[in-house]
VMD Tcl script that draws the C-alpha trace (Angstrom):
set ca {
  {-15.89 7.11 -27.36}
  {-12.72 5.16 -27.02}
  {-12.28 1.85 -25.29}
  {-10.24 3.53 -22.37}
  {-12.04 2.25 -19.34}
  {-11.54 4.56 -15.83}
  {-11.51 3.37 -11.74}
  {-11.54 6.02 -9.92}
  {-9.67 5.16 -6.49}
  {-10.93 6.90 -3.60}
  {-9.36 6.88 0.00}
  {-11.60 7.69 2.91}
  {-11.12 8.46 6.52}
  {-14.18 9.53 8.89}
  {-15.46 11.15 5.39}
  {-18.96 11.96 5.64}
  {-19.06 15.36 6.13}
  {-17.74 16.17 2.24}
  {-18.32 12.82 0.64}
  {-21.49 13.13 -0.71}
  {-20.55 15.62 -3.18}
  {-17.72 14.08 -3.99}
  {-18.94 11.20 -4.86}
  {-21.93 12.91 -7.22}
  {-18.97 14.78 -9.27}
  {-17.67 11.56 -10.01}
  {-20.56 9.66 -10.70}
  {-21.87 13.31 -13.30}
  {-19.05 13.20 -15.12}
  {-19.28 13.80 -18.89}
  {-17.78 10.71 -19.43}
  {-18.32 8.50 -15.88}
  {-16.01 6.19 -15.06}
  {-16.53 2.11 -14.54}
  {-15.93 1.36 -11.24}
  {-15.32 3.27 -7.96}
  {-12.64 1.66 -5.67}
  {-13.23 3.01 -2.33}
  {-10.77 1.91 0.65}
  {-12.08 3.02 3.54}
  {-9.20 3.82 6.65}
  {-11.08 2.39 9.69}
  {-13.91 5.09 9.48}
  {-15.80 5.98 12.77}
  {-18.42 7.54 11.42}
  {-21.37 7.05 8.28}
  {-18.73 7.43 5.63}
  {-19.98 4.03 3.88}
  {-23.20 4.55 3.99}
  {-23.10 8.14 2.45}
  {-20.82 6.87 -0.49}
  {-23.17 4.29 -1.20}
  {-26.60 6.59 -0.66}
  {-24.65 9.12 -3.47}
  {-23.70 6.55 -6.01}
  {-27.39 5.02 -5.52}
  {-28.53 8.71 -6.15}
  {-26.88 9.09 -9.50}
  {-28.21 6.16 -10.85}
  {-31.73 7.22 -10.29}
  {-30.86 10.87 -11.68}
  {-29.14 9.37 -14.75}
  {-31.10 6.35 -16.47}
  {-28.37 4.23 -18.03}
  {-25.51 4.89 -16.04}
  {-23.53 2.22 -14.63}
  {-21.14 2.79 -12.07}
  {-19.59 -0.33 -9.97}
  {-18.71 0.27 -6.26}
  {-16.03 -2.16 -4.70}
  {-15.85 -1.16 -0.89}
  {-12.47 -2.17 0.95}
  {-13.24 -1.43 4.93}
  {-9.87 -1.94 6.98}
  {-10.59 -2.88 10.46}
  {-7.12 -1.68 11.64}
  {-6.00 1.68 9.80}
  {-3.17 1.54 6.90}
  {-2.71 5.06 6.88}
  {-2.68 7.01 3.75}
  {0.38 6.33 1.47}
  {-0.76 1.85 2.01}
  {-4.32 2.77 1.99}
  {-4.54 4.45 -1.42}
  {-1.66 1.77 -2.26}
  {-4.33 -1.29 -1.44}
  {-7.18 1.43 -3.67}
  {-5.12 1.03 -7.18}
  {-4.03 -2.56 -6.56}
  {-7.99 -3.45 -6.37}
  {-8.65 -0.93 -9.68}
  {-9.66 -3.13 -13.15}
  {-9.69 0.53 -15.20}
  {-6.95 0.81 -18.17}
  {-6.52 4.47 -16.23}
  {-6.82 5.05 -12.53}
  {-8.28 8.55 -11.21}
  {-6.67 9.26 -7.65}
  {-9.86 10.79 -5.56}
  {-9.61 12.32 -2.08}
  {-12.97 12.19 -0.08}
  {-13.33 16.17 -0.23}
  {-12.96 17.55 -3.36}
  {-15.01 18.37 -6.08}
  {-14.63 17.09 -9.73}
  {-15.27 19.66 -12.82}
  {-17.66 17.93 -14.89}
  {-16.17 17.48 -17.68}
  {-12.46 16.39 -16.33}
  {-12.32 12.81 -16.97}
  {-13.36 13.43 -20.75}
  {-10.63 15.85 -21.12}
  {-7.66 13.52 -19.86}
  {-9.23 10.28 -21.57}
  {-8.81 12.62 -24.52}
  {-5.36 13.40 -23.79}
  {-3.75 9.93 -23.00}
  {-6.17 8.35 -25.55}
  {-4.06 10.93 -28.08}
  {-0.66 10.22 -26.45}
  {0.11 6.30 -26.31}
  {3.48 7.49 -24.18}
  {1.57 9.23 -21.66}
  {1.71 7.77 -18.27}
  {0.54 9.86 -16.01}
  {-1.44 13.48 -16.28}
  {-2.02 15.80 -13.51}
  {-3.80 19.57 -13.81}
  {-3.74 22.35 -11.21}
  {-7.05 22.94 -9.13}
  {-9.22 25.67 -7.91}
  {-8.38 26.47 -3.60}
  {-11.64 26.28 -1.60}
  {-12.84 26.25 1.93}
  {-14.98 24.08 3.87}
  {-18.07 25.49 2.08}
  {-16.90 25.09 -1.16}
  {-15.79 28.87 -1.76}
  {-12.88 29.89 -3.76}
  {-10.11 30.89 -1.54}
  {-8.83 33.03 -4.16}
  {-5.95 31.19 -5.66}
  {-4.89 27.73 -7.29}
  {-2.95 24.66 -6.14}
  {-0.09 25.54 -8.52}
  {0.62 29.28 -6.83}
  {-0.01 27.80 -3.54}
  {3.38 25.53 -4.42}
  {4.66 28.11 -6.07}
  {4.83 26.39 -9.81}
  {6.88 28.28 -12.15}
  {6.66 28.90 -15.70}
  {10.09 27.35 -16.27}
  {9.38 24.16 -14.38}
  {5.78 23.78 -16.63}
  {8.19 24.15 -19.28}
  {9.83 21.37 -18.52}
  {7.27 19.08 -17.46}
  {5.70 19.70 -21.07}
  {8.92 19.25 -22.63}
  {9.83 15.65 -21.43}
  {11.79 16.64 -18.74}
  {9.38 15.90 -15.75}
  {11.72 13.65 -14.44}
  {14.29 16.51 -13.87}
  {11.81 18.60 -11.90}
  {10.35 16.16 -9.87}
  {13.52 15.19 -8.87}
  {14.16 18.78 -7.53}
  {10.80 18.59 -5.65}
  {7.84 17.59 -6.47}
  {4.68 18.98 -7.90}
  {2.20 16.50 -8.63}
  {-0.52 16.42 -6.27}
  {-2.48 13.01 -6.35}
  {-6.20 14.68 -6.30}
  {-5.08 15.87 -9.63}
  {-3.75 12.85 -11.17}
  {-4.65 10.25 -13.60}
  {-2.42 7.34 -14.52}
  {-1.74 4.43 -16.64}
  {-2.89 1.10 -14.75}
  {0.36 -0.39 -16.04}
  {2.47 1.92 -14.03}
  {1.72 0.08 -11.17}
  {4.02 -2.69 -12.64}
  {7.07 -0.14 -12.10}
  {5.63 1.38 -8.94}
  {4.37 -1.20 -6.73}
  {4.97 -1.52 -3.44}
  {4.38 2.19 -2.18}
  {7.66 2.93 0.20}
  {5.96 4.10 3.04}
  {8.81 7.30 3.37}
  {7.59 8.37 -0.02}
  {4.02 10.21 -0.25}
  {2.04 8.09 -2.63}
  {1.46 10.87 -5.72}
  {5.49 11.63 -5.73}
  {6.25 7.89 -5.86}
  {3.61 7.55 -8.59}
  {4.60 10.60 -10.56}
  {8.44 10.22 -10.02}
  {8.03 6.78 -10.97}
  {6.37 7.34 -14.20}
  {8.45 10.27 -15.54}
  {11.63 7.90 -15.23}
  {10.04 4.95 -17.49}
  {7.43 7.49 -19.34}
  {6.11 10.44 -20.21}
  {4.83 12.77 -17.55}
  {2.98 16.01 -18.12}
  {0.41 18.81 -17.21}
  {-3.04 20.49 -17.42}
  {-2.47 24.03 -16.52}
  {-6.28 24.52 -16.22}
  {-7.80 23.58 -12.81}
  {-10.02 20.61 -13.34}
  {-10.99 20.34 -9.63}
  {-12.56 21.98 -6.44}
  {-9.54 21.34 -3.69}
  {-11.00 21.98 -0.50}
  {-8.78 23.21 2.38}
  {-10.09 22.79 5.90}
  {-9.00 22.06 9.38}
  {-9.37 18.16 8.68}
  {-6.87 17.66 5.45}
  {-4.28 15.10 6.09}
  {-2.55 16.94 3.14}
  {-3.22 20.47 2.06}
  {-1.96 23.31 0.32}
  {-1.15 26.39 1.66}
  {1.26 29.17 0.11}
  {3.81 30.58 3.23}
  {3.89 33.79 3.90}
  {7.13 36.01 3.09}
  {7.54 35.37 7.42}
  {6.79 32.17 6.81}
  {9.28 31.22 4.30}
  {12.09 33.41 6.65}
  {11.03 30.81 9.39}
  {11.60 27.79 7.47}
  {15.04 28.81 6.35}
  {16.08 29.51 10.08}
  {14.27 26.68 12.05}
  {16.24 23.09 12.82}
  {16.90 21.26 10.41}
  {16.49 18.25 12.71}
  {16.78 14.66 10.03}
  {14.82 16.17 7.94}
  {18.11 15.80 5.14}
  {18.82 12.32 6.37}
  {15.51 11.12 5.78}
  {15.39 12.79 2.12}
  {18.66 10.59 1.65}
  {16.83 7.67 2.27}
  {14.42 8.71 0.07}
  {16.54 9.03 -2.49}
  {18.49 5.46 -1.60}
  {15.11 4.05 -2.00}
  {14.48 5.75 -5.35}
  {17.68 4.48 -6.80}
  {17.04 1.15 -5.46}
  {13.61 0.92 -6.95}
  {15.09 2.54 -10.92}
  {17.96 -0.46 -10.40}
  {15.29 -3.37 -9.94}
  {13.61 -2.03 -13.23}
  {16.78 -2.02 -15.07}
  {16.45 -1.44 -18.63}
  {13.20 0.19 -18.64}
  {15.39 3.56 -16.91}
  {18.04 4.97 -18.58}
  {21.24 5.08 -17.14}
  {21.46 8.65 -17.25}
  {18.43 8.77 -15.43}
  {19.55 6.79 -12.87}
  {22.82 9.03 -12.45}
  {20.75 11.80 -11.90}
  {19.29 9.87 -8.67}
  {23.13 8.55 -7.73}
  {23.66 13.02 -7.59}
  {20.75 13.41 -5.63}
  {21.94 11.08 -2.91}
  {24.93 12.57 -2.61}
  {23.50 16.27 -2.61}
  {21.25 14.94 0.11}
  {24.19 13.28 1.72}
  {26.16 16.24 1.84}
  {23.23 18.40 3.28}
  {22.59 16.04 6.02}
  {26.53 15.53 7.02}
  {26.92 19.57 7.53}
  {28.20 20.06 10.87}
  {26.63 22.05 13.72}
  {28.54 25.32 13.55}
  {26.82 27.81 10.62}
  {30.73 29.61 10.53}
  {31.92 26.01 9.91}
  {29.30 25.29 6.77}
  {30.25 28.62 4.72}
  {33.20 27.18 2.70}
  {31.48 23.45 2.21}
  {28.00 25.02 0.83}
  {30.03 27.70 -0.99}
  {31.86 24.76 -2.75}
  {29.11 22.33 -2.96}
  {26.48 25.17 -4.70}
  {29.80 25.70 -7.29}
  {28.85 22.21 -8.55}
  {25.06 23.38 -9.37}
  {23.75 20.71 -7.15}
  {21.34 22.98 -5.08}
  {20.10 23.95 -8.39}
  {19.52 20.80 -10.10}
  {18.51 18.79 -7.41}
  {16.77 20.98 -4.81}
  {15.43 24.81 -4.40}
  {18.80 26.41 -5.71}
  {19.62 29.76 -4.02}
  {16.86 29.11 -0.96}
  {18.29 26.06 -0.04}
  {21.66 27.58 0.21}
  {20.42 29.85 2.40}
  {18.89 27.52 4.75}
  {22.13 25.11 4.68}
  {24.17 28.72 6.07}
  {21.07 30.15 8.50}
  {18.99 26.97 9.91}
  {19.79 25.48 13.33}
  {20.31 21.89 14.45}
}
mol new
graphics top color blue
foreach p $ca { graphics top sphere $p radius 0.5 }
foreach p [lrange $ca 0 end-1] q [lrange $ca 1 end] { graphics top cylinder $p $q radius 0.2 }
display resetview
């Protein structure tokens, strides 16, 4: 076994009702991590006590194993993007293992991405796809990756060091999934609150490393009425909705997203390469553009036709759909 040492961080919020068996998939792992770094959100209900009652189960079931626990209650809730944000500051691991409080871990999924970033100094950061359940744990019939509707072309990609281009489009790494290299943080820290924290993380990485995936499904995500973030594939209907409803700020705000982006790839300066940062400068504008359309759909024809000329809607967003939704959707 290699040196590589794992925390696991786990954000919880009134988690009790899944947590227990999260918490055993962790702790029966083929290769367990060292510590468990759970930051609880200002719980209301036994969450604490049935993390602790799990991990203390393990250890009796498996002689030898030694797991720590490092419990960070917040009186006053951070939310999640500065909750799981104060998880991996408090992490000691040379990897950190992103955990939501209801899922289940494969057993033998830490082993296999220890493996693969113990083979690949340049790795920073390693996600997989995951198995869709419900509240009782039964498959819902599909995975994570067709939920977000993953192609071929942008797995491609992501194994053929171009992450950065696809996550820049959208992104695709979902932080249940993900391990990373502790030293990211250096690059990544603070958490913009705008940004979810896995696309900060994984965007961050794949401009000042190497980003890639596990097409195999290496956890148990569980979709139920509670989720603060789930997955869910639209519906044909559903997708015709989107592309007609208001588009309200939701433009403007991915502008400032993208300000905030550059901003962060400046202050690292020479660890990004300026190309990389170009691509960002583009986004802006694309998102710039998008948000500056003007009220009238008859008035928008010519400046999308021209603007989708460039190739902007395909490189940085959903090509052809987003088109459409710059023509059809109301303000």
């Amino acid at each position: 076994m290699s040196d590589t040492t794992v925390s696991v961080a786990l954000c919880t919020y009134n988690g009790a009702r899944f947590l227990r068996e999260q918490v055993r998939s962790i702790c029966l792992q083929t290769r367990p991590p060292m510590e468990i770094v759970l930051s609880d959100d200002a719980s209301r209900d036994d969450t604490l006590a049935v993390a602790r009652a799990a991990l203390d189960e393990c250890l009796r079931e498996r002689p030898g194993l030694s797991i720590e626990l490092c419990v960070l209650a917040n009186p006053v809730a951070l939310r999640v993007v500065k909750n799981f944000e104060q998880a991996v500051r408090a992490c000691t691991g040379t990897l950190i293992a992103l955990s939501d409080q209801d899922d289940t871990w494969y057993p033998d999924r830490l082993e296999r991405l220890v493996a693969e970033f113990d083979r690949r100094p340049d790795l920073l950061l390693l996600h997989s796809d995951a198995r869709l359940v419900d509240a009782q744990g039964e498959s819902l019939g599909g995975t994570l990756f067709h939920a977000i509707e993953v192609t071929p072309h942008e797995l491609q990609r992501m194994h053929g060091g171009q992450a950065f281009d696809v996550l820049l489009r959208r992104n695709v790494v979902t932080g249940a999934t993900a391990v990373f290299r502790r030293t990211l943080l250096e690059s990544a820290l603070p958490f913009p609150v705008e940004w979810v924290h896995d696309e900060w993380l994984a965007i961050i990485a794949s401009a000042v490393g190497s980003v890639d995936t596990v097409e195999d499904s290496l956890i148990d995500y569980r979709q139920h009425e509670s989720n603060q973030i789930g997955a869910r594939r639209d519906s044909f209907m559903g997708k015709v909705r989107k592309a007609l409803a208001s588009r309200g700020t939701t433009h403007a705000e991915r502008a400032y997203k993208a300000e905030l982006l550059l901003a962060q790839l400046e202050r690292l300066g020479g660890a990004v390469a300026p190309a990389t940062v170009e691509k960002v400068r583009g986004k802006l504008e694309h998102q710039n553009f998008r948000a500056r359309l003007p009220a009238s759909r008859i008035a928008r024809c010519v400046p999308v036709f021209r603007e989708a000329m460039t190739g902007r809607y395909d490189k940085f967003g959903r090509g052809v759909r987003g088109v459409v939704r710059d023509l059809f959707e109301s303000v």
